[in-house]
Residue, then its C-alpha position, 0 to 999 in steps of 0.5 A: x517318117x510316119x506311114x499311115x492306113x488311110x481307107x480301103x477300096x470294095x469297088x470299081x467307082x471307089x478306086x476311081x475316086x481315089x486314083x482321081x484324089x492323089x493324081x490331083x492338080x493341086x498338089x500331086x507333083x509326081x505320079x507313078x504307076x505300073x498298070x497301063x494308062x493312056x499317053x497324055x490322058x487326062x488325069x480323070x481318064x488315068x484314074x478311070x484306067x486304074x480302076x479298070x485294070x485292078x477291077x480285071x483281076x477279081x475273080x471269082x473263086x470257088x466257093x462263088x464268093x467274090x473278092x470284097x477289098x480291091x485296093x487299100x489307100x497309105x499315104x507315107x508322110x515324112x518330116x518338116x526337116x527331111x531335106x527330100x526331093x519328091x523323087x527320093x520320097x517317092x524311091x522311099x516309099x517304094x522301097x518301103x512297100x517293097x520290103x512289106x508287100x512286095x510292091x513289084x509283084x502287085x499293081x500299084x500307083x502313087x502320087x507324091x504330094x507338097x501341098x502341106x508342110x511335110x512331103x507325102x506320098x499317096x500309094x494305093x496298091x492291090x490286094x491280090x498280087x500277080x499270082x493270085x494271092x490276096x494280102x492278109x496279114x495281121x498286126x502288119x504295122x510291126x513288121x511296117x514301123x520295124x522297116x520305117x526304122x531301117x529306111x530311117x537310119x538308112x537315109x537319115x531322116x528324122x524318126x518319130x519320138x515314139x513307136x510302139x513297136x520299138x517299145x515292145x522290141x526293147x522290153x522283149x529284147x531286155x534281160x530285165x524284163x523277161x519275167x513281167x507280166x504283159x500288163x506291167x509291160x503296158x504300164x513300163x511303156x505308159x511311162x514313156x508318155x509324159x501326155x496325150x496330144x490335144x486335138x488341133x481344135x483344142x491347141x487352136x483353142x489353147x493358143x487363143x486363150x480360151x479354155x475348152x469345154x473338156x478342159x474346163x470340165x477336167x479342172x472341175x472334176x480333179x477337185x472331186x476326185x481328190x476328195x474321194x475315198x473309192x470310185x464309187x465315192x467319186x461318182x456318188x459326189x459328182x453325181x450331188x454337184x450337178x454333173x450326171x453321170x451315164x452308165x455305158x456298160x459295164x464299167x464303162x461311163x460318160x459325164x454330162x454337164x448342161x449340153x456337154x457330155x463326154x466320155x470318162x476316158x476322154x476326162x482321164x477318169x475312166x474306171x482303171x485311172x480310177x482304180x489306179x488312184x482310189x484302189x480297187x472298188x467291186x461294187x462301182x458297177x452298181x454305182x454307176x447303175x444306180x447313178x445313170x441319169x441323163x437330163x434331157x431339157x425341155x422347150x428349147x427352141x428358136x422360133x420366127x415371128x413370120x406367119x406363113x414363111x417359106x417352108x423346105x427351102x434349098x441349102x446351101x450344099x456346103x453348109x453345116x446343115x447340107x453336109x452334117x445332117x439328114x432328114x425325115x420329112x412327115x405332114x406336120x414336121x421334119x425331123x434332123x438326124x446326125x449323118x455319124x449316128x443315124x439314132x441322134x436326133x438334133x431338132x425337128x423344124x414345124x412349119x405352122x407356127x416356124x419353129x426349131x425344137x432341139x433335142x440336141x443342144x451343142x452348138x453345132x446342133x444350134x448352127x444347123x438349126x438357125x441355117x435352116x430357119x434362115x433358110x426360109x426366112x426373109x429380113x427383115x425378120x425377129x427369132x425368139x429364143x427359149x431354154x436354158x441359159x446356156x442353151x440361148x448363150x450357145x443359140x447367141x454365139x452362132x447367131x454372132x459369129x454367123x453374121x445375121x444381123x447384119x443381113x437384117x435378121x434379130x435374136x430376141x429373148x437373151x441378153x449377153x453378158x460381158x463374159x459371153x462379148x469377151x468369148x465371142x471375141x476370142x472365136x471370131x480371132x480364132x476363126x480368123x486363124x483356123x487357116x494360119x499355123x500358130x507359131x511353132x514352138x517346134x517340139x518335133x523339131x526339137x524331138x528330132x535333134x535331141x537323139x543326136x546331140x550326144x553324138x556332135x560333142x564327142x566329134x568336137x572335143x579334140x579341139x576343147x581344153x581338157x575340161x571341157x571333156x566333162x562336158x558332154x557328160x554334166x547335161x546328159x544325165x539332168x536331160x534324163x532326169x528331167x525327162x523322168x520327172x515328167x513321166x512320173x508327174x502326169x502319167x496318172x492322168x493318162x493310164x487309161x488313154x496310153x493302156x489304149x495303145x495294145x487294145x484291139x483296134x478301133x475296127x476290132x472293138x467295132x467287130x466286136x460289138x458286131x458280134x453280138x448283133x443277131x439277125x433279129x436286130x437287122x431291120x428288113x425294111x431299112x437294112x439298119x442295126x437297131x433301126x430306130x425308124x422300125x424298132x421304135x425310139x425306145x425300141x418298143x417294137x422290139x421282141x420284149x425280152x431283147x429291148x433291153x439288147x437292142x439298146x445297148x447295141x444300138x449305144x455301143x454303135x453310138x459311140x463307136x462312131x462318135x468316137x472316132x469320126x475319121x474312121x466313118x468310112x472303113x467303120x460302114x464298110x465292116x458295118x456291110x460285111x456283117x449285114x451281108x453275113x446276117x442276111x445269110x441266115x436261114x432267120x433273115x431269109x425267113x424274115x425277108x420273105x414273110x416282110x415282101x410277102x406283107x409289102x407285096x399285099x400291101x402295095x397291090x391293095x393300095x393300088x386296088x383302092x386308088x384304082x377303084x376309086x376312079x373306076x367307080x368315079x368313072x364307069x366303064x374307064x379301063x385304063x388297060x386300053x392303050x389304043x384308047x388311050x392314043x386315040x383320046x390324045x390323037x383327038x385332043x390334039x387336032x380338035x384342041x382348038x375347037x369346041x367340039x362334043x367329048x374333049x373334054x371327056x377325052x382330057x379327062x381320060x387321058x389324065x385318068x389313064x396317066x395317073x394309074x400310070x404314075x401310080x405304078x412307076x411308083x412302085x419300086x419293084x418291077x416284079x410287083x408292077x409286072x404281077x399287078x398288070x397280069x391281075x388286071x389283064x386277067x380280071x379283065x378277061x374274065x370279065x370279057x368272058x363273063x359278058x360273052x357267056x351271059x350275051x350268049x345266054x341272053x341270045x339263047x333265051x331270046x331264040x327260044x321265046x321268039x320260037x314260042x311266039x312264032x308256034x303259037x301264031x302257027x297253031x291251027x285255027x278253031x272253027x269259030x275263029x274262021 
């Protein structure tokens, strides 16, 4: 019985999803909930009245701040050999929470869910109860695998092999143990495991017969380390056999080797494995500083031979291109970022000549780049490959594997060899299987009996010989010893990964690295930490003597998100909280206002210039006239189909009058809009005014001169004129 935090809810439209996920027809076989929901509604209108009874409840408090997390999502899994009905696990689950949260004092719905091997049940429950007090309490999975293990024993189900709480209950609880130190209490429970799990990707890989890239690095690697006197010896060899080594942080580093690079914890290398076997080093810090080298290859690409193809094409919405990347369109490229790390890169796409260039060279790098080419190619068509051999190998791959030639596309420029038939080979029976379960060989199955298999031959042998009695005692001790031996034979590899377990949480180290972002790294513009669209690539545009900062944040993030990629959603949930704490800030808000106070000046003086252009264009348009404006479309509509005197004029200006109006949708801000409208009502009148003022002054001088005329034809005649 395993329960796990999947995600929590900050709105109304998030709970709605959820609620509408776990009560979905596939799957969802039962569903409860306390808060009311319509009779025989449809499951969109029951989620829809979930959402709306839990967002009733938030209110705001005194302090004016308003309550962030509504809801949390668990989902309780129990396992392939609990013999349970959906209504026992249901009852369990509840009982559960009951006993953790008190789920009868707060709202709550669940759905119960068969749609894998093991029976699981979706609970989404509030955070504020019915008295108005919101759930907060830290390290709570304790308190929660404690309960797991009661309701365990309770309703004889199958317990996890491993728990870290019940580790740390049986060091606390032991005599033996009362004087070690924490961290030689760590090392105690690393002995308990023997190896880390792989990836599901990686076992996939494995029951294939293909080595993965980190294995094989792996294999690689262990002959320099056994080589090796000290850490920094180590890092010294690798770094002369063709590996690169890059320095994160202190003692913290990755390896990269041709387009794979992965973290030296990930390799069973980090510093304290390291340390561990090659003794203390002090100077491996400045090692890993003068060692840091990250090769970037240059002109890797894939081009197409077609001379104007299409360029910008709509994806396919469920492609690799459409779900795992993002783009920034300018006049002469478009560039892909990652969606996980907004900073990376993966290719910029040019339309004259057709070309992929690649700044990224994984193979899903490659998969993205060929879909978007293709995307705008018509076959029969001809791509040119260029880089690195592995590079072109990974380009092939995905090509093959894609099944573009026999859509009537071709790859020139890499020649595959025997080896690269033989893989491609062994993908394709992957892919085939990805949808298949590999034979289980059931190690949890038989984790599950192990516990209880002392216990069934003590029941028995009153029926067996007397010799027999020994023989519930010869297996039992070669079992621990076995056991001890494979501890002690792999636990070196993997003291880093274990160690891992009493760290802070992957959301707390995030926290942590939030915590030395300043308000001066949050981009006004975007919103963004370390926003590489405003501080620059390298962070030029940043405050000289925080250059170096902004980077190292902004590859700390990096790798927060990289490394746990499930974690995405609850990792930009803290991402927002933080921001909003950092744009409360006395500096942002003096920042803020200095940015809108720029934009504002900007946006009206590109306004100014488009509007002059036409007024200058066209004398005497004044596109504030929308009596004008309805009469040149009234007249145009009746008279369109004659050729009468000022049509054409009157087309011209209603195009006119709708693109200023264009122009100014445009603008995002109603407030600016609204003041370049005043502006423009109030230079108008005051030219109205001018004219009025200077008519009237005309009229004045005219007056008096006529009165000058009509004087002197009044002037009394001399005599010699009579």
């Amino acid at each position: 019985m395993i329960r796990k935090k999947l995600s929590t809810q900050k709105s109304k439209s998030a709970i709605y999803k959820t609620a509408k996920y776990f009560n979905k027809e596939d799957g969802c076989v039962l569903f409860e909930s306390n808060m009311h929901t319509p009779l025989n509604a449809s499951k969109k209108d029951i989620a829809k009245a979930i959402s709306q009874s839990i967002e009733s409840d938030i209110t705001d408090n005194k302090k004016g701040r308003k309550q962030s997390v509504r809801t949390q999502h668990d989902v309780v899994s129990f396992h392939t050999n609990d013999n349970i009905t959906p209504e026992q696990a249901r009852d369990i689950a509840k009982e559960l929470y009951e006993a953790t949260h008190k789920l009868s004092n707060r709202k709550y719905s669940l759905g119960v869910h068969i749609d894998t091997d093991e029976v699981h049940v979706h609970i989404v429950w509030a955070i504020k109860d019915f008295d108005g007090q919101c759930y907060n309490v830290s390290n709570d999975y304790r308190k929660i695998e404690r309960e797991c293990e009661l309701l365990e024993k309770k309703h004889n189900l199958i317990a996890p092999k491993n728990r870290i709480s019940r580790d740390i209950d049986t060091l606390n609880n032991n005599s033996k143990y009362k004087n070690k130190t924490a961290e030689q209490k760590r090392d105690l429970i690393n002995k308990k495991y023997a190896y880390k799990k792989p990836s599901s990707n990686e076992r996939m890989l494995e029951i294939r017969g293909i080595i993965s890239n980190k294995e094989e690095m792996k294999t690689d690697l262990k002959i320099f380390l056994q080589q090796s006197s000290s850490p920094s010896d180590f890092i010294n060899k690798i770094a002369d056999n063709g590996y690169n080594v890059i320095y994160n942080g202190k003692t913290s580093f990755s390896i990269q080797h041709e387009d794979q690079i992965f973290k030296a914890s990930e390799l069973g290398l980090s510093y304290k494995t390291l340390k561990a076997k090659l003794g203390d080093d002090t100077g491996f810090e400045q090692t890993l500083k003068n060692k840091h080298n990250v090769k970037k290859y240059e002109d890797c690409s894939i081009a197409s031979n077609e001379a104007a193809p299409d360029y910008m094409k709509k994806i396919k919405p469920n492609s690799v291109l459409a779900t795992k990347f993002k783009f920034i369109q300018h006049s002469d490229k478009v560039e892909y970022f990652y969606n996980s790390a907004s900073s990376k890169k993966s290719f910029e796409y040019y339309k004259d000549p057709s070309k992929v260039s690649f700044h990224d060279l994984s193979r899903q790098s490659a998969k993205a780049g060929i879909q978007r080419l293709v995307a705008d190619a018509k076959p029969p068509q001809s791509f040119t490959v260029n880089g690195p051999d592995f590079f072109k190998k990974n380009i092939w791959l995905e090509f093959q594997l894609m099944g573009l030639e026999a859509k009537g596309f071709k790859l020139e420029g890499y020649k595959p060899t025997p080896a690269d038939l033989e893989e491609l080979k062994k993908i394709q029976e992957q892919y085939a299987s990805m949808n298949k379960k590999p034979e289980p060989k059931l190690e949890a199955p038989t984790v599950a009996v192990e516990p209880a298999k002392p216990v069934e031959p003590i029941i028995v042998p009153p029926v067996m010989p007397t010799p027999a009695q020994n023989a519930p005692e010869t297996p039992e001790e070669p079992t621990k010893q076995v056991e001890q031996e494979q501890v002690a034979a792999t636990n070196d590899d993997l003291i880093d990964e274990l160690n891992s377990m009493f760290k802070p949480t992957p959301q707390d180290a995030l926290r942590e690295v939030l915590n030395k972002v300043t308000p001066e790294m949050l981009c006004i513009e975007h919103g963004s930490i370390t926003c590489r669209r405003c501080f620059g690539n390298e962070f030029d545009n940043a405050p000289a003597d925080k250059k170096e900062e902004f980077k190292q944040l902004n590859t700390e993030l990096f790798v927060a998100y990289t490394d746990h990629p499930n974690l995405k959603g609850e990792f930009d949930e803290i991402i927002i909280d933080h921001k909003q704490l950092l744009k409360d800030t006395p500096i942002y808000a003096e920042s803020l206002n200095a940015y809108q106070a720029q934009k504002t000046i900007e946006i009206k003086q590109d306004f100014n210039i488009f509007l002059k252009e036409i007024e200058h264009n066209n004398p005497g348009f004044d596109f504030l006239d929308e009596e004008a404006y309805e009469a040149n479309k009234e007249f145009v509509e009746r008279l369109k189909e004659f050729d009468v005197d000022g049509l054409d004029e009157a087309r011209q200006e209603i195009e006119l009058y709708e693109a200023i109006q264009k122009k100014l949708e445009k603008i995002e801000s109603p407030e600016i809009r609204e003041e370049i409208l005043q502006e423009k009502i109030n230079e108008r009148n005051e030219k109205i005014e001018e004219a009025q003022k200077q008519k009237k002054l005309d009229n004045d001088q005219n007056k008096r001169a006529r009165r000058r005329g009509v004087g002197m034809d009044l002037k009394p005649r001399r005599k010699e004129d009579k």
